[in-house]
DODO-686972 format. One record per atom (N, C-alpha, C, O): residue number from 1; atom name; x, y, z. Coordinates in steps of 0.2 Angstrom, whole numbers, plus 5000, padded with zeros to 4 digits. Each point is the difference from the previous one (the first is absolute). Example, Ala and Ser with C-alpha at 12.3 -4.5 7.8 and 13.67 -1.06 7.14 Angstrom:
<pts>
[pt 1 'N' [5066 4972 5039]]
[pt 1 'CA' [4996 5006 5000]]
[pt 1 'C' [5004 5006 5000]]
[pt 1 'O' [5005 4999 5003]]
[pt 2 'N' [4993 5006 4993]]
[pt 2 'CA' [5004 5006 5001]]
[pt 2 'C' [4996 5005 5003]]
[pt 2 'O' [5003 5006 5001]]
</pts>
This chain:
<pts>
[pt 1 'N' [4984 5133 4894]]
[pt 1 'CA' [4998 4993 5001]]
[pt 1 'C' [5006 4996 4998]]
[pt 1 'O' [5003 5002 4996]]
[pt 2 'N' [4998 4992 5007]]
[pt 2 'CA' [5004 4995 5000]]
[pt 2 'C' [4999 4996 4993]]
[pt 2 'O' [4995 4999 4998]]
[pt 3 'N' [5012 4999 4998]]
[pt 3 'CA' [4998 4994 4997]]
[pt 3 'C' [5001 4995 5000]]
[pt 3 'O' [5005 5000 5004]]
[pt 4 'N' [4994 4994 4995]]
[pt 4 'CA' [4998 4994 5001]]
[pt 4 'C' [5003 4995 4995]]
[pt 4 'O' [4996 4996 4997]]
[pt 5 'N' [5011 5003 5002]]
[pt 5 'CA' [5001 4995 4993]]
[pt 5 'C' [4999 4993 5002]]
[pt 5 'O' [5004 4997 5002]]
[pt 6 'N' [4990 5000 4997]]
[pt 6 'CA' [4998 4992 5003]]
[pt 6 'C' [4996 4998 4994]]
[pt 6 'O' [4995 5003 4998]]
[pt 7 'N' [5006 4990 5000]]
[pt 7 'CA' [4997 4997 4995]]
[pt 7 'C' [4999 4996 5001]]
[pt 7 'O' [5004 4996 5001]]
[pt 8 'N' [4988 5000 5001]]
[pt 8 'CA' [4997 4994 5006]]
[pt 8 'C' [5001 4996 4996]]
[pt 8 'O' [5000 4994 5002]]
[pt 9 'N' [5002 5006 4991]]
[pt 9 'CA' [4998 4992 4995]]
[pt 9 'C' [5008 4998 5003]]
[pt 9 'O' [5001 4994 5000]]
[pt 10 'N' [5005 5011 5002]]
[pt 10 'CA' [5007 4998 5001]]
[pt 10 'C' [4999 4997 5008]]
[pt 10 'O' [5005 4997 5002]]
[pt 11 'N' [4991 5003 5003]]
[pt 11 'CA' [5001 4998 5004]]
[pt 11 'C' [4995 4994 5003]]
[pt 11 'O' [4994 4999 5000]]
[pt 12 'N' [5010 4996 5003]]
[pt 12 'CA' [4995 4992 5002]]
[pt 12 'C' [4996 5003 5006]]
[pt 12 'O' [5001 5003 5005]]
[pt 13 'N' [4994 4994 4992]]
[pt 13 'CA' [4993 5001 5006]]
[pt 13 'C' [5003 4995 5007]]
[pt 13 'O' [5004 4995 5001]]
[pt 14 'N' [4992 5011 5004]]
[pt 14 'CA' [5002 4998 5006]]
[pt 14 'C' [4997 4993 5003]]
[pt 14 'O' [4995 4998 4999]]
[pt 15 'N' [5009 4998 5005]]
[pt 15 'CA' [4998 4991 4999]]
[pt 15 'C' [4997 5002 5008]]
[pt 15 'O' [5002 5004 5004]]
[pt 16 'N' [4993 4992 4997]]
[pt 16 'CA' [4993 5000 5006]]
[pt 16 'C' [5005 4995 5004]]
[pt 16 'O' [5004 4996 4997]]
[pt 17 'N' [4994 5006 5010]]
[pt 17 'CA' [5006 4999 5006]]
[pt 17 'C' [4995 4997 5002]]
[pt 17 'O' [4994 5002 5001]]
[pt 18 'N' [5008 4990 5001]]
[pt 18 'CA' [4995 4997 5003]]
[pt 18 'C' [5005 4997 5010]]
[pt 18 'O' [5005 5000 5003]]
[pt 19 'N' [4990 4998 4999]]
[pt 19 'CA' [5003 5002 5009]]
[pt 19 'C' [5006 4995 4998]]
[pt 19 'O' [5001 4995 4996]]
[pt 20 'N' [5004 5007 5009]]
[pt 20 'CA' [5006 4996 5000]]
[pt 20 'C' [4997 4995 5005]]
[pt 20 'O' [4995 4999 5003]]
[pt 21 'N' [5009 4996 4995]]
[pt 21 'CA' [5000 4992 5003]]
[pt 21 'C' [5001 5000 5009]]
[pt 21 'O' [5003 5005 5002]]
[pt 22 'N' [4996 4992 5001]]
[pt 22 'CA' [5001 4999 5007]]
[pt 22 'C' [5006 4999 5000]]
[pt 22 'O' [5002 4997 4995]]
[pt 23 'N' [5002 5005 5011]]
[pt 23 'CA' [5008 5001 5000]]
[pt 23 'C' [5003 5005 5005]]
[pt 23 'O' [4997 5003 5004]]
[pt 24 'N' [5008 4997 4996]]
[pt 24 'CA' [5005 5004 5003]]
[pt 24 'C' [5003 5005 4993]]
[pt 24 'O' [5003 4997 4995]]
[pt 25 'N' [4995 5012 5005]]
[pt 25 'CA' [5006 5001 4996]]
[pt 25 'C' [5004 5007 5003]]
[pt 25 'O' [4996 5004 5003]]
[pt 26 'N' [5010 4998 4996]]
[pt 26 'CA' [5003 5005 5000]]
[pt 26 'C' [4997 5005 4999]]
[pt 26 'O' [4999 5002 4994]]
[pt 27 'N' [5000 5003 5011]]
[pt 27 'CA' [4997 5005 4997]]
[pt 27 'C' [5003 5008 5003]]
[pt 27 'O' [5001 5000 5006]]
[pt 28 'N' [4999 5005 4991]]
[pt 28 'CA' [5000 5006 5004]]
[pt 28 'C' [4992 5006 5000]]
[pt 28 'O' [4996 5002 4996]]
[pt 29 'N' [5005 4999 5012]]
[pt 29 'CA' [4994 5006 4998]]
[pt 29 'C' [5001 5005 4995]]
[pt 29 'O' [5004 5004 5002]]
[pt 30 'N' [4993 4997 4992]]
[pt 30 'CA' [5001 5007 4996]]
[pt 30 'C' [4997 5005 5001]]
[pt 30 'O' [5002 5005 4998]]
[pt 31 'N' [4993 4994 5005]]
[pt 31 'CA' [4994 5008 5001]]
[pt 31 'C' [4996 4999 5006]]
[pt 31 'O' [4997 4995 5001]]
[pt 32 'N' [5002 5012 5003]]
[pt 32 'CA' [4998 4997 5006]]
[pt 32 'C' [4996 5006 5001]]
[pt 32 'O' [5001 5006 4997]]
[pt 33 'N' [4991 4993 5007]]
[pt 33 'CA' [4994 5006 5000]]
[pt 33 'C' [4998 4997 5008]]
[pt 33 'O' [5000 4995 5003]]
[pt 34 'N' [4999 5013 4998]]
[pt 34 'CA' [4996 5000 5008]]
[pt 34 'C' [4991 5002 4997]]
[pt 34 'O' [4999 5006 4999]]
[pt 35 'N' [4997 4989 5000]]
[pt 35 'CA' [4994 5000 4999]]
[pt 35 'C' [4994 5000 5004]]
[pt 35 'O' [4998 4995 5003]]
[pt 36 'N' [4997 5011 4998]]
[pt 36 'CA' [4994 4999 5004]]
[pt 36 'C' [4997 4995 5000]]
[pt 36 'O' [5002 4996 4995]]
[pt 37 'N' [4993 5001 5008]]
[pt 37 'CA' [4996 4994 4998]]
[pt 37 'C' [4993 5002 4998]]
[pt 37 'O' [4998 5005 5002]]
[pt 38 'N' [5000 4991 4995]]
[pt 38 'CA' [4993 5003 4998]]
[pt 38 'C' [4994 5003 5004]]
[pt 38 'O' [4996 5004 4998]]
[pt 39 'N' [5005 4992 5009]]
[pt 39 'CA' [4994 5003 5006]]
[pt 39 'C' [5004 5009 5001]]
[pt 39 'O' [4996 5004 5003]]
[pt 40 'N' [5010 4997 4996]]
[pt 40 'CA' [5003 5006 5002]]
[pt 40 'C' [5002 4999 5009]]
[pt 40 'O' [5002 5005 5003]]
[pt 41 'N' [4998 4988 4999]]
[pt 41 'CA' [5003 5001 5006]]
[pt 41 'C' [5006 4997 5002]]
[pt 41 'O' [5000 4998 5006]]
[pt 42 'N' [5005 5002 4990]]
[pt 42 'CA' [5003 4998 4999]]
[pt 42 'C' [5008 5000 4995]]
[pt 42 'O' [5000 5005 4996]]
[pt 43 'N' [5005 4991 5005]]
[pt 43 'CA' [5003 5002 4994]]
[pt 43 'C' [5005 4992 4998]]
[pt 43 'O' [5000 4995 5004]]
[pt 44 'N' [5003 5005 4990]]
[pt 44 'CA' [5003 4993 4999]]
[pt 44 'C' [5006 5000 4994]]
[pt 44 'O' [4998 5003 4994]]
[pt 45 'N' [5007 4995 5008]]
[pt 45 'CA' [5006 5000 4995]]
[pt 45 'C' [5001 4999 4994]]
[pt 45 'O' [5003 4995 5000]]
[pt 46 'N' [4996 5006 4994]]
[pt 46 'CA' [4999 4994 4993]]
[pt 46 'C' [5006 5001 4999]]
[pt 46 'O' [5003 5005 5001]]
[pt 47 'N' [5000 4989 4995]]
[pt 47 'CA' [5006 4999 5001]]
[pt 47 'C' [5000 4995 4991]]
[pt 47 'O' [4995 4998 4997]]
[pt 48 'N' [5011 5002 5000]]
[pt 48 'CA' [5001 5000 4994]]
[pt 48 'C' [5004 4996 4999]]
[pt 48 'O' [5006 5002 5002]]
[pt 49 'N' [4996 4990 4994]]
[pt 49 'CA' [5006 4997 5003]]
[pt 49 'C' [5001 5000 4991]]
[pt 49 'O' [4996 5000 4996]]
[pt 50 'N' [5011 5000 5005]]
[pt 50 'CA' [5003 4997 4990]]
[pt 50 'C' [5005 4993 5004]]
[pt 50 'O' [5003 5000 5006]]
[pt 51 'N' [4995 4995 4988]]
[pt 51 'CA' [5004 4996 5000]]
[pt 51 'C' [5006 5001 5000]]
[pt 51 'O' [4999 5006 5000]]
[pt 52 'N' [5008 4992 5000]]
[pt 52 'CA' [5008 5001 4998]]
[pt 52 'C' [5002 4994 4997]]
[pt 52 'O' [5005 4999 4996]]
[pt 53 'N' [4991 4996 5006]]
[pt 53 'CA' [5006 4995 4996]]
[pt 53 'C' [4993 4993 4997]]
[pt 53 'O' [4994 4999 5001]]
[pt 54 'N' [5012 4997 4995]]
[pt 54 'CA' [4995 4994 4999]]
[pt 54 'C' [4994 5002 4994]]
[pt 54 'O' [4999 5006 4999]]
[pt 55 'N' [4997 4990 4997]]
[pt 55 'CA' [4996 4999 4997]]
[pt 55 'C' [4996 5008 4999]]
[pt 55 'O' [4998 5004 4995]]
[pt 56 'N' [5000 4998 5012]]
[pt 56 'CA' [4995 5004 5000]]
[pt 56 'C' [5003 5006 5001]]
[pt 56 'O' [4997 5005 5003]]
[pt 57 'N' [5009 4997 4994]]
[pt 57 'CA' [5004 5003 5004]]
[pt 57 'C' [4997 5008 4995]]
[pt 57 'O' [4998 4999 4994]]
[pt 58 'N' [5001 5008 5010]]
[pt 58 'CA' [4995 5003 4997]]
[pt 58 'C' [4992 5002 5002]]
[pt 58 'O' [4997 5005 5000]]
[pt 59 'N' [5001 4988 5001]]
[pt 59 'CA' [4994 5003 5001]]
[pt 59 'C' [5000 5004 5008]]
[pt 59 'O' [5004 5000 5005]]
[pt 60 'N' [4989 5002 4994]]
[pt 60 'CA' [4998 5005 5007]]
[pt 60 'C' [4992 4997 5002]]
[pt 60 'O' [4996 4998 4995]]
[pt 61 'N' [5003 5002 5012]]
[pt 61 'CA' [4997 5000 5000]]
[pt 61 'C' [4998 5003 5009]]
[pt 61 'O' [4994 5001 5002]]
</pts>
């Protein structure tokens, strides 16, 4: 079994992402899925973007 040196009191709680502002921003695809759709008759791309630059630079969404 693996061990684990992490100690949560040493690390800042993760801050709640609230929607980005309307805008143009920079972004590249990170992760990309070919997904069924729910009726099963069909299929649809999902697609994963990170920011690169600017204020938001980081997030995914």
């Amino acid at each position: 079994m693996a061990t684990i040196n992490f100690n949560v009191s040493e690390t800042a709680p993760a801050q709640e992402f609230q929607p980005l502002p309307e805008g143009k921003y920079e972004a590249v695809i990170s992760d990309s899925d070919v997904k069924a759709t729910r009726a099963g008759n069909g299929s649809y791309i999902q697609l994963e973007f990170e920011i690169v630059s600017g204020e938001h630079k980081g997030r995914r969404l």
